[in-house]
N, C-alpha and C positions, 0 to 999 in steps of 0.2 A: 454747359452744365451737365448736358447726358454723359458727355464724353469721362467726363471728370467722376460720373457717377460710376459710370462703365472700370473707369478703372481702379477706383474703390472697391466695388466688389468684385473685380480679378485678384484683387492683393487681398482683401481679408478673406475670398475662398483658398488663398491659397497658403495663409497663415491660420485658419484652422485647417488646412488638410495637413499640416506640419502640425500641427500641435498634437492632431487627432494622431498622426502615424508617430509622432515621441510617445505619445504615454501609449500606446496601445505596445511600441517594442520593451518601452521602461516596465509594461506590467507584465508581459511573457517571460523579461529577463527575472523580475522579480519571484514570481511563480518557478521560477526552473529553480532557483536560488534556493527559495523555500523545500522546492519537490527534494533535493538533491541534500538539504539539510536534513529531512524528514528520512530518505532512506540510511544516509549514513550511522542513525540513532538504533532503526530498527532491522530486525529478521524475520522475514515471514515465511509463510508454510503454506505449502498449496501440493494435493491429493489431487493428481487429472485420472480421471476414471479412463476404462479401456476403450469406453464407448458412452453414446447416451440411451444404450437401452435403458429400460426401467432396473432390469438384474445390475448390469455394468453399476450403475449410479449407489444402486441400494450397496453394492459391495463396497464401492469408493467409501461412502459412509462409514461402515462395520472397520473396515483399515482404518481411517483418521482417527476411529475412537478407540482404538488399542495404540496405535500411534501417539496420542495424545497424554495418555494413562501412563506411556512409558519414558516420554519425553516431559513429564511432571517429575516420575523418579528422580532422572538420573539430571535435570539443571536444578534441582532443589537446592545445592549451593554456589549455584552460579550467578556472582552480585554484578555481573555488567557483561557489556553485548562482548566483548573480547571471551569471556571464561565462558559464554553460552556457544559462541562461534566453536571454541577448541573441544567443547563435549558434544555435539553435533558432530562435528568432523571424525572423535574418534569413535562414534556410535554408531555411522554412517550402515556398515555390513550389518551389524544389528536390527537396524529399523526395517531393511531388507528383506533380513530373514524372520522378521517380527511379521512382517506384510505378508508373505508371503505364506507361510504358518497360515494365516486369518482366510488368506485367499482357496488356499490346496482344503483347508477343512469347511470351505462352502463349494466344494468342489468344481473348482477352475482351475486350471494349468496356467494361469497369467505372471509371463514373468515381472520382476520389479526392479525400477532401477531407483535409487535414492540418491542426492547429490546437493549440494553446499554451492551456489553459484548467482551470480549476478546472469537478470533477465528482466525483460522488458516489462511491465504488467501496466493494463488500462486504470483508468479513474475505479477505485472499490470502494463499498461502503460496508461497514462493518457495524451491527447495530446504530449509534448513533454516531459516529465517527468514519469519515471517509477520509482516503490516502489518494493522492495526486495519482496520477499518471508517469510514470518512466521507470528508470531502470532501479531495482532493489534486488539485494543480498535473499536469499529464500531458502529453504529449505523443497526440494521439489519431489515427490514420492510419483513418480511415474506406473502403472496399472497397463500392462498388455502393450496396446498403441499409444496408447495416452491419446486417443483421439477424441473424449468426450467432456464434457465440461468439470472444472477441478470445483475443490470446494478448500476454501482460505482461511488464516488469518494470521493473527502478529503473534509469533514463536515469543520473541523479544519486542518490548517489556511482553509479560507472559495474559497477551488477552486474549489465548487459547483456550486458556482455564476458562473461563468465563462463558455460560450458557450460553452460546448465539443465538439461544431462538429468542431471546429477549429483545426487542425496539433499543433500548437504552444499554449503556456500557454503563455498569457498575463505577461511582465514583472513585472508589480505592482503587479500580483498576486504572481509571484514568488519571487518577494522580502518578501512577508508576511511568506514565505516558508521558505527565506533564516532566516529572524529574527530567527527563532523558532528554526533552525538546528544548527548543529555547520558545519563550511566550509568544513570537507571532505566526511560529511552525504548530504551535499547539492548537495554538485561535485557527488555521486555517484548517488542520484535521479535526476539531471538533466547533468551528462555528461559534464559540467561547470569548469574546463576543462577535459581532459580524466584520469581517473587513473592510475596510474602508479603502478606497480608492483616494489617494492626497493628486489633485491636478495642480502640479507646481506651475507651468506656465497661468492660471486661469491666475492663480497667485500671486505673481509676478507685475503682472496685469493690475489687478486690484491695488496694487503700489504706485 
């Protein structure tokens, strides 16, 4: 009977540690799926200062916000991430020399480099809306070294506009989010409702 018992619990540990390593690969595959959905929708913007002095960071600022004012101009008729992508791209020496302007009149010599590119970015949160981890389309406004911490957000749909000192993402803003996503890319950047984890084997089982 022990023997018998003994090898019961070799086969059911080792049909949950199968079960456990399916949904744990089923839920990272899923997650990459989603991430990879989520960047294709959007463009984000990120400002890396020269440094983290206190000056560097304060300057990073003063750029994003004339960067921001001028990048409202000129996608004011840009109705999807293709026509936002082409007036970035040909605005590119602009924003440079916009930056740059802002930087020489608070007296720094810091050059800048502006560029349109896929790069890697960690887990962000953006008032009440966070974006996965991996690789997304950007907008990148580079400051001296670029060695010091950036400050973000999504160029496209346009949640730039929108106060970030605020907790919450404006609802209109986030319906421009939902347009673009499909509904369980949107539930995962904004929590809208919580995701559920489905355990099909436990499923399976209960049949």
């Amino acid at each position: 009977m022990k023997l018998k018992n003994n090898i019961f619990v070799v086969i059911l540990s080792l049909f949950l540690g199968f079960t456990v390593a399916f949904l744990t690969a089923e839920k990272t595959e899923g997650a990459q799926q989603i991430q990879q959905g989520i960047a294709g929708q959007i463009i984000r913007f990120h400002v890396i200062a020269n440094s983290d002095t206190e000056q560097d960071q304060a300057l990073k600022l003063k750029v994003k916000s004339e960067i921001i004012g001028y990048m409202q101009t000129i996608l004011a008729d840009a109705d999807d991430i293709n026509q936002t992508r082409k007036m970035i791209q040909a605005h590119l020496n602009d924003i440079e020399l916009l930056a740059e302007t802002i930087i020489q009149a608070e007296g720094y010599q810091y050059p800048v480099t502006a560029k349109l590119e896929q790069a890697y970015f960690p887990i962000k949160t953006y008032g009440d809306c966070t974006f996965p981890e991996g690789n997304y389309e950007a907008l990148r406004v580079e400051i001296g070294k670029a060695q010091g911490k950036n400050w973000w957000c999504v160029l496209y749909p346009n949640l730039c506009f929108v106060d970030a000192t605020h907790a919450v993402v404006p609802e209109e803003e986030k319906q421009m989010l939902k347009n673009v996503l499909t509904e369980q890319e949107y539930e995962s950047v904004t929590g809208e409702p919580e995701v559920r984890v489905r355990f099909k084997y436990l499923t399976f089982l209960n049949k």
